[in-house]
C-alpha positions as CSV (number, residue, x, y, z in Angstrom):
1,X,116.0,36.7,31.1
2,X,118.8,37.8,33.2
3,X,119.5,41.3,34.5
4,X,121.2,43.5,37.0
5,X,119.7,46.2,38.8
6,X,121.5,49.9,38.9
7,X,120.7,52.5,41.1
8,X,121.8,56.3,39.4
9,X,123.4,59.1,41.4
10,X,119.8,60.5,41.6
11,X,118.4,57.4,43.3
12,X,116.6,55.6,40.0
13,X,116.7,52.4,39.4
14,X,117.8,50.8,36.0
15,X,117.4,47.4,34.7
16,X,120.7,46.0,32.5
17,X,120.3,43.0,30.0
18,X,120.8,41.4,27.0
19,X,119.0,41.2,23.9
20,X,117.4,37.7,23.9
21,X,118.4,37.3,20.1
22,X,121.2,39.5,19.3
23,X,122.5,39.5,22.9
24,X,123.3,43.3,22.6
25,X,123.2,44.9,25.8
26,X,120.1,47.2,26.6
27,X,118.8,49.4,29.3
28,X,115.3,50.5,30.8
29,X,113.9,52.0,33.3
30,X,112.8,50.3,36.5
31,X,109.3,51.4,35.5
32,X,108.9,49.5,32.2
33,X,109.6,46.0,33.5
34,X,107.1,43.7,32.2
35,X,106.0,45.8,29.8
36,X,106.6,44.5,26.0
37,X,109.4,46.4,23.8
38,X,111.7,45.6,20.6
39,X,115.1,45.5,20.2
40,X,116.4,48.0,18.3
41,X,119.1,46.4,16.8
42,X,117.5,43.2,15.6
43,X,113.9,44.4,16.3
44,X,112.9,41.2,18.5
45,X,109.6,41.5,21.0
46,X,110.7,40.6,24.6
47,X,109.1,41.9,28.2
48,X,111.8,44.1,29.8
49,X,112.9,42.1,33.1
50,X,112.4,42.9,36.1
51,X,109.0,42.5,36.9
52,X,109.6,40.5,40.7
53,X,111.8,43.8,41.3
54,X,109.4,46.1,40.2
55,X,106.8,44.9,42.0
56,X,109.2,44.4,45.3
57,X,109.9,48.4,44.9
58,X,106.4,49.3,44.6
59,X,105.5,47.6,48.1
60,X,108.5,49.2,49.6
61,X,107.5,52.6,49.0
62,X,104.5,51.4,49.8
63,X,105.5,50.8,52.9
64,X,107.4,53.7,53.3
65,X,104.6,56.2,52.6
66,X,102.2,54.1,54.9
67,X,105.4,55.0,57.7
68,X,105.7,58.2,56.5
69,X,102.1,59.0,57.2
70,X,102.1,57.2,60.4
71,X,105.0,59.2,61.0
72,X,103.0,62.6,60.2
73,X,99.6,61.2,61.8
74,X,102.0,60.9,65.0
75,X,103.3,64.3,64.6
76,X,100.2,66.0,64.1
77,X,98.8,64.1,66.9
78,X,101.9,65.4,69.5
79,X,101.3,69.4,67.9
80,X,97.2,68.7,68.7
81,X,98.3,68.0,72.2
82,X,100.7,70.4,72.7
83,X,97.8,73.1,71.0
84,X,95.6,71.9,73.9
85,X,97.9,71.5,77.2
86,X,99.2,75.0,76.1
87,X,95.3,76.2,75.7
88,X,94.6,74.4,79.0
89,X,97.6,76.7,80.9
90,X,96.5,79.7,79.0
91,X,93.1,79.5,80.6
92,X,94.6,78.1,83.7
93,X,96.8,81.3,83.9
94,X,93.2,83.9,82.4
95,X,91.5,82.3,85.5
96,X,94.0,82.5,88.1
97,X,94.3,86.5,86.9
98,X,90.8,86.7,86.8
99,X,90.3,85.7,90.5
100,X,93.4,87.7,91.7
101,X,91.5,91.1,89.7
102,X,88.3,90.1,91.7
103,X,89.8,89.6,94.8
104,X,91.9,92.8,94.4
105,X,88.9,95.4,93.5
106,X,86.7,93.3,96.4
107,X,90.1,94.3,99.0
108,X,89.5,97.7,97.1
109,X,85.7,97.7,97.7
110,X,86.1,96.9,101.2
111,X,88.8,99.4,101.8
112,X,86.7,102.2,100.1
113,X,83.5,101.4,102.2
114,X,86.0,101.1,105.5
115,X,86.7,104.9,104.6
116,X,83.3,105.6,103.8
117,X,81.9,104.3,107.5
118,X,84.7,106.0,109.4
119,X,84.2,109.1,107.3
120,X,80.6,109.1,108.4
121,X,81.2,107.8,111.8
122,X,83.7,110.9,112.0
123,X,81.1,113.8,111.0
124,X,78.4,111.6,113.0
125,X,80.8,112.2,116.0
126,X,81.6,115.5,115.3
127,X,78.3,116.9,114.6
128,X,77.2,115.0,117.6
129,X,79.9,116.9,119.7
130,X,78.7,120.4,117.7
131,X,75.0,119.3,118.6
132,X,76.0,118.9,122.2
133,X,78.1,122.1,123.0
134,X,75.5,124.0,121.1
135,X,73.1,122.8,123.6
136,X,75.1,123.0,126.6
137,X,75.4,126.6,125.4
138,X,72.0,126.8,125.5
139,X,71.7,125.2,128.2
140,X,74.4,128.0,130.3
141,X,74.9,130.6,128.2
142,X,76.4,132.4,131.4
143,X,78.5,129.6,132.0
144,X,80.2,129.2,129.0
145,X,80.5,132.9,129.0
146,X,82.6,132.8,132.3
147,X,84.3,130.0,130.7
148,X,85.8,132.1,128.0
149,X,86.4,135.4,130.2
150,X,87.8,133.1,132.7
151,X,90.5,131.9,129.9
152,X,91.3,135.2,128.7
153,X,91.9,136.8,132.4
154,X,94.6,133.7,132.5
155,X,96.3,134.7,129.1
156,X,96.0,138.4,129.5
157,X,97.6,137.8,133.6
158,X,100.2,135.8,132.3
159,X,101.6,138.5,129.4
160,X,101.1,141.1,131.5
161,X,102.6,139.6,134.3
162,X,105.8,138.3,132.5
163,X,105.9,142.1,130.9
164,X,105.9,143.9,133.7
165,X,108.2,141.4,135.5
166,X,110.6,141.4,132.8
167,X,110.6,145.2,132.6
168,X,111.3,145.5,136.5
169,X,113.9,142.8,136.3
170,X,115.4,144.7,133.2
171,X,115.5,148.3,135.9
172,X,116.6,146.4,138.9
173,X,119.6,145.2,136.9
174,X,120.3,148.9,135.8
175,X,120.1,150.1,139.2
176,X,121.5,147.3,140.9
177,X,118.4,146.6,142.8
178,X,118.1,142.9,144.6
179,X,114.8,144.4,145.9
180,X,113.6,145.2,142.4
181,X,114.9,142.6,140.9
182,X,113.3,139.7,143.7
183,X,110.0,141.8,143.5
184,X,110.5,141.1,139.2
185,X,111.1,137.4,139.7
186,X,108.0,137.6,142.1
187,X,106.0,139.2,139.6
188,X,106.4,137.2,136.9
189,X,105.9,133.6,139.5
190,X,102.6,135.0,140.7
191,X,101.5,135.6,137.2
192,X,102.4,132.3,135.8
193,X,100.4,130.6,139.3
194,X,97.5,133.2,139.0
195,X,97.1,132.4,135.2
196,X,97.6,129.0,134.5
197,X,95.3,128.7,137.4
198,X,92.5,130.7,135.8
199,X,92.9,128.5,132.6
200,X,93.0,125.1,134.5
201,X,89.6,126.6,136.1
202,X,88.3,127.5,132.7
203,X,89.4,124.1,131.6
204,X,87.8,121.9,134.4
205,X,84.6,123.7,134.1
206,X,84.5,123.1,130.3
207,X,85.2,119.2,131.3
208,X,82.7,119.4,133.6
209,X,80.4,120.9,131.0
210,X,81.2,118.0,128.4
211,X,80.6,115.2,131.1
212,X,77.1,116.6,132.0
213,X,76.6,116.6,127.8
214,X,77.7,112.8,127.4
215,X,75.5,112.1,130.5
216,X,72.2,113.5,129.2
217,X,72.7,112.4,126.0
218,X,72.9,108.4,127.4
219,X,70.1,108.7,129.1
C-alpha cells in the first residue's frame, strides 16, 4: 500500500493513503503503522502503512537518546572533574595558608622568646651591676662617700662661682670697673676649672671603682 509521510508544525509524523477498496483518502498517526484498522467509509480491514518507517523512526531516536546520554555522561563527567581540580586548588590554597599561619606564629614565637631572653639578660645585667655597686659600697663605704661629697663640692663651686662672678660683673659694669669686671670673668673661669675638675675626680674614682667590680667578679 502506498503512502506519504507528513511531518506537523509540532514535529509528528503522519502517514497519508488510500483506502485499499474505496480508495478514499485516510490519515494516521506514525504510531499505528502496522497495526490493523477499518475504513470508515467502506469498513475494509487493512494494516495502516508505514511499518519500514516506523520502525526506521524508532532506531533514530534511538540513536539519538543513546547521543543524548553520551552527551550528558560526557557532561557530567567534565562537572566531576571540574568538582575535583577546583577541590584539589581549594586544599592546595587551605595548605599553603596553613603553612604561612605556622610559619607566621613560629616568627611570632621566636620574636616573643627573643624579648623574653633580652628582657632577662637586661635585669640579669642590671641586678648584676646593683649587686656589684652594693658591694663595692660595702667594700668602701668611705670611698663612695668622698665620691658623692666630692661631686657636690663641684656643683655647688660651679653655681656659686658663676653667681658671685655674675653679680661682680653685673657691679663692675655699674661702676665702670675693668678691675671688677676682669676679677668677675676670673671668678667665674676658676669656678668652672675648679668644679668640673672636682666632678671629673668624682667621676674617675667611680670608674675606677667599677673596673675593680668587673675585675673581682671574673675572677
Amino acid at each position: 500500500m502506498k503512502f506519504q509521510l507528513k511531518k506537523s508544525v509540532l514535529g509528528r509524523y503522519t502517514t497519508k493513503y488510500q483506502c485499499p477498496k474505496c480508495k478514499i483518502g485516510l490519515s494516521s498517526a506514525l504510531e499505528e503503522a502496522g497495526q490493523p484498522d477499518n475504513c470508515p467509509e467502506c469498513s475494509a480491514s487493512f494494516q495502516v502503512p508505514g511499518k519500514e518507517k516506523l520502525d526506521e523512526w524508532n532506531r533514530h531516536k534511538e540513536l539519538m537518546a543513546l547521543e543524548a546520554k553520551k552527551k550528558e555522561a560526557a557532561k557530567q563527567e567534565e562537572l566531576r572533574v571540574a568538582s575535583e581540580q577546583a577541590k584539589e586548588q581549594a586544599e592546595k590554597e587551605a595548605l599553603q595558608k596553613e603553612n604561612e599561619r605556622q610559619i607566621l606564629e613560629a616568627q611570632m614565637q621566636e620574636q616573643k622568646e627573643a624579648q623574653e631572653a633580652q628582657r632577662k639578660s637586661k635585669t640579669t645585667v642590671g641586678l648584676k651591676q646593683s649587686n656589684a655597686e652594693q658591694a663595692s659600697r660595702q667594700r668602701y663605704p668611705a670611698l663612695h662617700s668622698y665620691i658623692r661629697l666630692l661631686w657636690i663640692l663641684g656643683v655647688l663651686t660651679i653655681v656659686f662661682g658663676i653667681l658671685g662672678g655674675s653679680l661682680a660683673f653685673m657691679r663692675g659694669l655699674g661702676t665702670e670697673n675693668e678691675i671688677l669686671i676682669g676679677s668677675a670673668f676670673l671668678t667665674i673661669f676658676s669656678s668652672l676649672v675648679t668644679g668640673g675638675g672636682m666632678i671629673i675626680l668624682s667621676e674617675l674614682v667611680r670608674v675606677f671603682l667599677d673596673i675593680e667590680s668587673n675585675t673581682r667578679e671574673k675572677l
